[in-house]
DRENBARO-363904 format. One record per residue (C-alpha): residue in one letter; x, y, z. Coordinates in nm, 2 decimals. Example, Ala and Ser with C-alpha at 12.3 -4.5 7.8 and 13.67 -1.06 7.14 Angstrom:
<sites>
> resn|c1|c2|c3
> A|1.23|-0.45|0.78
> S|1.37|-0.11|0.71
</sites>
This chain:
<sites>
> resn|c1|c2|c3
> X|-2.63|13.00|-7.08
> X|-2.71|13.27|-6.87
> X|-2.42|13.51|-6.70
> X|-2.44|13.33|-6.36
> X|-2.27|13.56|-6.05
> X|-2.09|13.42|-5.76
> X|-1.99|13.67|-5.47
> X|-1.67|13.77|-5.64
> X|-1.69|13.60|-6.00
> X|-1.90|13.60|-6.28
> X|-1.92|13.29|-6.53
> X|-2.06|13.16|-6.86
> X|-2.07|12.95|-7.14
> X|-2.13|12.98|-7.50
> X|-2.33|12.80|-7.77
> X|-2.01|12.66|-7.92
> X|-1.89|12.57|-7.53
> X|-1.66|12.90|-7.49
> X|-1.62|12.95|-7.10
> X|-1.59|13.25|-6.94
> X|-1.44|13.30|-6.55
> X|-1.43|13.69|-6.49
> X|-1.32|13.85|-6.17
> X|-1.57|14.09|-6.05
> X|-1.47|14.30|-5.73
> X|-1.45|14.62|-5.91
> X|-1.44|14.83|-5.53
> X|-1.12|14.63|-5.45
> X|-0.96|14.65|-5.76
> X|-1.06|14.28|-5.87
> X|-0.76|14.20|-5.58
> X|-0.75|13.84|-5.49
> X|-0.93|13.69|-5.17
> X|-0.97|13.35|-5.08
> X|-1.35|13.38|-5.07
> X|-1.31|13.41|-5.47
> X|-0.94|13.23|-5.53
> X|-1.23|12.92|-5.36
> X|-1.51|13.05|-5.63
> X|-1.23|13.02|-5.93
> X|-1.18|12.66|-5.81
> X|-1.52|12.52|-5.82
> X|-1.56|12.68|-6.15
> X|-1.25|12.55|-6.30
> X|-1.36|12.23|-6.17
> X|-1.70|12.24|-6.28
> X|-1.56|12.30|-6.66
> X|-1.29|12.06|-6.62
> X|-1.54|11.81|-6.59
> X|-1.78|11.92|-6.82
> X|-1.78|11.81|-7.21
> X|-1.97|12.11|-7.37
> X|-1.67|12.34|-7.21
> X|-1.41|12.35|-7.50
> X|-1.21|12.67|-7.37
> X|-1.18|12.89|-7.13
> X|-1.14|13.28|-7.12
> X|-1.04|13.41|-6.79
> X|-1.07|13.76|-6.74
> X|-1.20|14.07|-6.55
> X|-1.49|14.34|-6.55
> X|-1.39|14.68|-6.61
> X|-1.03|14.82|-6.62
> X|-0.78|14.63|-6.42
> X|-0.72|14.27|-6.49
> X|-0.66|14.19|-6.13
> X|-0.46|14.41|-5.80
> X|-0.31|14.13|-5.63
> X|-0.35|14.06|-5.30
> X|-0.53|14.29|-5.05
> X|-0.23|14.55|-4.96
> X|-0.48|14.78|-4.73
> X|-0.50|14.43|-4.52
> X|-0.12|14.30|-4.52
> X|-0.04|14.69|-4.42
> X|-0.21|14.68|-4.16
> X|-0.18|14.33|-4.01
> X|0.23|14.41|-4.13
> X|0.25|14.10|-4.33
> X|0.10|13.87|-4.64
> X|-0.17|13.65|-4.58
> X|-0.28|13.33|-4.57
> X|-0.61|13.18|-4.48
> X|-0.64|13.04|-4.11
> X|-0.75|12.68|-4.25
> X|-0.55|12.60|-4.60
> X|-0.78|12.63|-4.91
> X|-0.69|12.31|-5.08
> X|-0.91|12.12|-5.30
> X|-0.92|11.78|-5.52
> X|-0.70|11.62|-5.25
> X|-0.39|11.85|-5.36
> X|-0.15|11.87|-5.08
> X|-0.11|12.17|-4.82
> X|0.15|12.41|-5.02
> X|-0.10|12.38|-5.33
> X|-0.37|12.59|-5.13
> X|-0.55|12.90|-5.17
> X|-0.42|13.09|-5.49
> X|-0.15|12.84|-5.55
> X|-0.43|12.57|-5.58
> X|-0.59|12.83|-5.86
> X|-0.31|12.90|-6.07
> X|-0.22|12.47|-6.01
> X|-0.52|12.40|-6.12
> X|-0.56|12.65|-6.44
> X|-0.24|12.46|-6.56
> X|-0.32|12.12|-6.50
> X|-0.67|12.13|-6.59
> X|-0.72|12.00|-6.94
> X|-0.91|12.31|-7.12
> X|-0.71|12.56|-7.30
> X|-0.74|12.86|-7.10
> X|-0.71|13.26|-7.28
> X|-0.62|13.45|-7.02
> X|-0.78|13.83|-7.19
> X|-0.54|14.09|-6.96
> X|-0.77|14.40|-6.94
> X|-0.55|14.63|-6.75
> X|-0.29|14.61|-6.47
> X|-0.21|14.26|-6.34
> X|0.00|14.34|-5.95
> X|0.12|14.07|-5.77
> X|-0.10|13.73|-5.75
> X|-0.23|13.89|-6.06
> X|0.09|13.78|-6.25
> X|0.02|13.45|-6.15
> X|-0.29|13.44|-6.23
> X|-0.21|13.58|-6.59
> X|0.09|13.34|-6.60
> X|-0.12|13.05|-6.53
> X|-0.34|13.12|-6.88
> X|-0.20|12.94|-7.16
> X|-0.20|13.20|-7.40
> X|-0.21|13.60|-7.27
> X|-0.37|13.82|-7.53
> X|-0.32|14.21|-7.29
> X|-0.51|14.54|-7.40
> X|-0.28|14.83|-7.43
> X|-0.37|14.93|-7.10
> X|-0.20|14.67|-6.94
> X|0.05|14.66|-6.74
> X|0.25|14.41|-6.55
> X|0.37|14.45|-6.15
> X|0.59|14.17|-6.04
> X|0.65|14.34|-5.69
> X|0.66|14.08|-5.42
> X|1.05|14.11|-5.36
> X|0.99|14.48|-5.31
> X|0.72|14.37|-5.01
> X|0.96|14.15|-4.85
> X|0.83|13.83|-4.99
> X|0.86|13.59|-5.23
> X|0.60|13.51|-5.54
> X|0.46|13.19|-5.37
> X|0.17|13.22|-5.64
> X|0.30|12.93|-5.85
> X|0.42|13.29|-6.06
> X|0.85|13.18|-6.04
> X|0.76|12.81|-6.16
> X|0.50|12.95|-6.45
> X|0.73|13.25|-6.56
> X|1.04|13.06|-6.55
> X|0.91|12.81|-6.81
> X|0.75|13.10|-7.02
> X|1.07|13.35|-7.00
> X|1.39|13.15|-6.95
> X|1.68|13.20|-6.63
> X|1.78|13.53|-6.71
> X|1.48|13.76|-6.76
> X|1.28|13.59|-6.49
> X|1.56|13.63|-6.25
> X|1.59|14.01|-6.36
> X|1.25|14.10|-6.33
> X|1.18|13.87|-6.00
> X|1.45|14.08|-5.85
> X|1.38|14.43|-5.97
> X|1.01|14.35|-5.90
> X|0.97|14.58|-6.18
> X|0.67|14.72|-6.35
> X|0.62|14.63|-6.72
> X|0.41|14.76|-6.98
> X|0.22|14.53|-7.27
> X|0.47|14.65|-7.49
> X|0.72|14.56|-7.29
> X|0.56|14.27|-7.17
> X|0.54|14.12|-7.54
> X|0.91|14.19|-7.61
> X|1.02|13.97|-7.27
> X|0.75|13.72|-7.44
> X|0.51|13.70|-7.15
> X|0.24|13.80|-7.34
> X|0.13|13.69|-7.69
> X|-0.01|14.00|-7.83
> X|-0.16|14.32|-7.76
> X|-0.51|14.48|-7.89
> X|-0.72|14.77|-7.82
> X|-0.92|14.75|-7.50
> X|-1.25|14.75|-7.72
> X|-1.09|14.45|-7.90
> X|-0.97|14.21|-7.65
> X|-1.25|14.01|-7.58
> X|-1.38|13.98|-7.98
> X|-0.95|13.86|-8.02
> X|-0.99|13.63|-7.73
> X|-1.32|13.43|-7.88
> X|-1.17|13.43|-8.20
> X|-0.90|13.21|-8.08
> X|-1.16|12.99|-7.86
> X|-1.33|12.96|-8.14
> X|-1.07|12.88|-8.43
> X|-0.99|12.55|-8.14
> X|-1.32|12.45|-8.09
> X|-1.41|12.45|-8.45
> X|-1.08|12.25|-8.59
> X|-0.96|12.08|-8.30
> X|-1.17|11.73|-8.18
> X|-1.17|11.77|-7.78
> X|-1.03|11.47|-7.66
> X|-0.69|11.55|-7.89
> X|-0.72|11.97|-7.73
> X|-0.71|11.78|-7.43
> X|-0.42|11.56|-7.47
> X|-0.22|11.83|-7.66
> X|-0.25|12.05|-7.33
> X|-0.18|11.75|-7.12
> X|0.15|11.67|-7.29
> X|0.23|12.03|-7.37
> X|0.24|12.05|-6.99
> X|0.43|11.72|-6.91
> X|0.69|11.82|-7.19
> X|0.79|12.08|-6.95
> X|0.84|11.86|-6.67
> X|1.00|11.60|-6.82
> X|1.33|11.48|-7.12
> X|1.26|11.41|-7.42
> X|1.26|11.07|-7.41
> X|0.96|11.07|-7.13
> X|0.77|11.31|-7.36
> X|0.80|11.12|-7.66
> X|0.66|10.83|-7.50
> X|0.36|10.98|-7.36
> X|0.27|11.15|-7.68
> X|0.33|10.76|-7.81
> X|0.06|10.66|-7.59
> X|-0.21|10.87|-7.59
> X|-0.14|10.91|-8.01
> X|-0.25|10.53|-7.98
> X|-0.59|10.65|-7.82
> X|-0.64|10.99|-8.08
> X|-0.62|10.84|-8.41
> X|-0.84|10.57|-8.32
> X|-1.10|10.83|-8.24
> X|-1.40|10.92|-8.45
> X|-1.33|11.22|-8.44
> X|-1.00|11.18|-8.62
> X|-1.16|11.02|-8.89
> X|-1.41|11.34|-8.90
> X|-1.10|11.56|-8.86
> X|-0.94|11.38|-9.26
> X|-1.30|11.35|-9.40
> X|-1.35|11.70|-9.29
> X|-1.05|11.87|-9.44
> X|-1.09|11.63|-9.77
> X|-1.44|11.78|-9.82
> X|-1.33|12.15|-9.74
> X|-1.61|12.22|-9.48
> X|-1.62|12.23|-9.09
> X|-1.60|11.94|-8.90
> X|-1.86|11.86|-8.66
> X|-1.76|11.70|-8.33
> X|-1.90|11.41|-8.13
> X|-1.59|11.34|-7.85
> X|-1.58|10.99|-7.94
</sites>
């Protein structure tokens, strides 16, 4: 497919079903606005729903990953924003609006998402990177936590996403410094997975899209995400029950079947999300 452009995003998908969501408002430092935070929602939708979408890279074009919220606005109007009529989509209450409903939804929809960090992430930038399931960063990157040092808190779904990435202690130290990080640094605290050269990232990022669309049957990449997320939620007890359950439905599948047959006879397997 075609690289199809929105007003503030740019999209695509692969032969093999590789999606990518790229933020493209070079001129504004690729800063959130809810014009786009609505553009990032119909597309996560739109591949949420769609079967030929295996995985999702979410990204930006050119150097910075994404500047946060507009500061040249909140300076002036003297405080952060919020839409005059909530943002909300998919029925999702109120509070889950605007960017919240983005970085909601990039957890709760059921296609891995890469989140390929191609320079500084400030602000609702962080939440957005947070809200990636796995964040391969160029060395260019860096990481600005800074909405305590604005006077506000990270109401980006940011403090839920970090805390179950990072633990108590370093999320409350670097929500409270609102401290800038490096990638280096970044991938000591464990917020990031690895680090490649600029040139790099992207060719990293589809390797790993493509090592999960090739051995991993959809349905079973779907349900792994699924109770990856409601482990985090929930005891042990709760998660081993609804791994029990949707187990019941995965090995029943065809494509499980395909998944032994394919590993017995040492070739690819070829999916039909059955």
């Amino acid at each position: 497919e075609l690289m199809k452009e929105n007003k503030y995003i740019k999209t695509h998908i692969s032969d093999i079903g590789i999606a990518e969501i790229l933020i493209n408002d070079i001129v504004n430092k690729n800063a959130v606005n809810f014009d786009m935070n609505q553009e990032i929602i119909n597309s996560l939708l739109e591949y949420d729903a769609n079967d030929s979408v295996r995985v999702i890279i979410f990204s930006a074009v050119g150097d910075v990953f994404c500047g946060g919220g507009n500061i040249k606005k909140m300076v002036k109007e003297g405080k952060a924003l919020e839409p005059v009529e909530p943002i909300t989509t998919n029925d999702l209450p109120e509070h889950i609006s605007d960017i919240r409903a983005v970085t909601y939804l990039m957890r709760n929809i059921q296609k891995p998402i890469i989140g390929a960090i191609n320079g500084a992430a400030v602000g609702s930038g962080i939440g957005l990177a947070a809200a990636c399931d796995i964040r391969i960063a160029n060395e260019q990157s860096k990481f600005a936590w800074v909405f305590a040092r604005r006077g506000i808190l990270p109401d980006d779904g940011s403090l839920k996403l970090i805390l179950d990435i990072l633990g108590y202690p370093k999320t409350f130290q670097w929500a409270m410094t609102a401290s800038t990080i490096s990638a280096e640094e970044a991938l000591k605290l464990g917020f990031i997975n690895e680090i490649t050269s600029a040139k790099n990232l992207m060719k990293r990022c589809y390797e790993i899209a493509e090592e999960i669309a090739t051995y991993v049957p959809p349905l079973t990449a779907k349900d792994l995400k699924k109770t990856i997320t409601h482990a985090l939620e929930n005891d042990l007890s709760s998660s081993m029950k609804k791994i029990y359950e949707l187990q019941k439905i995965n090995r029943e599948t065809l494509d499980a079947t395909e998944a032994l047959d394919a590993y017995k006879e040492k070739r690819k397997p070829k999916w039909i999300n059955q």
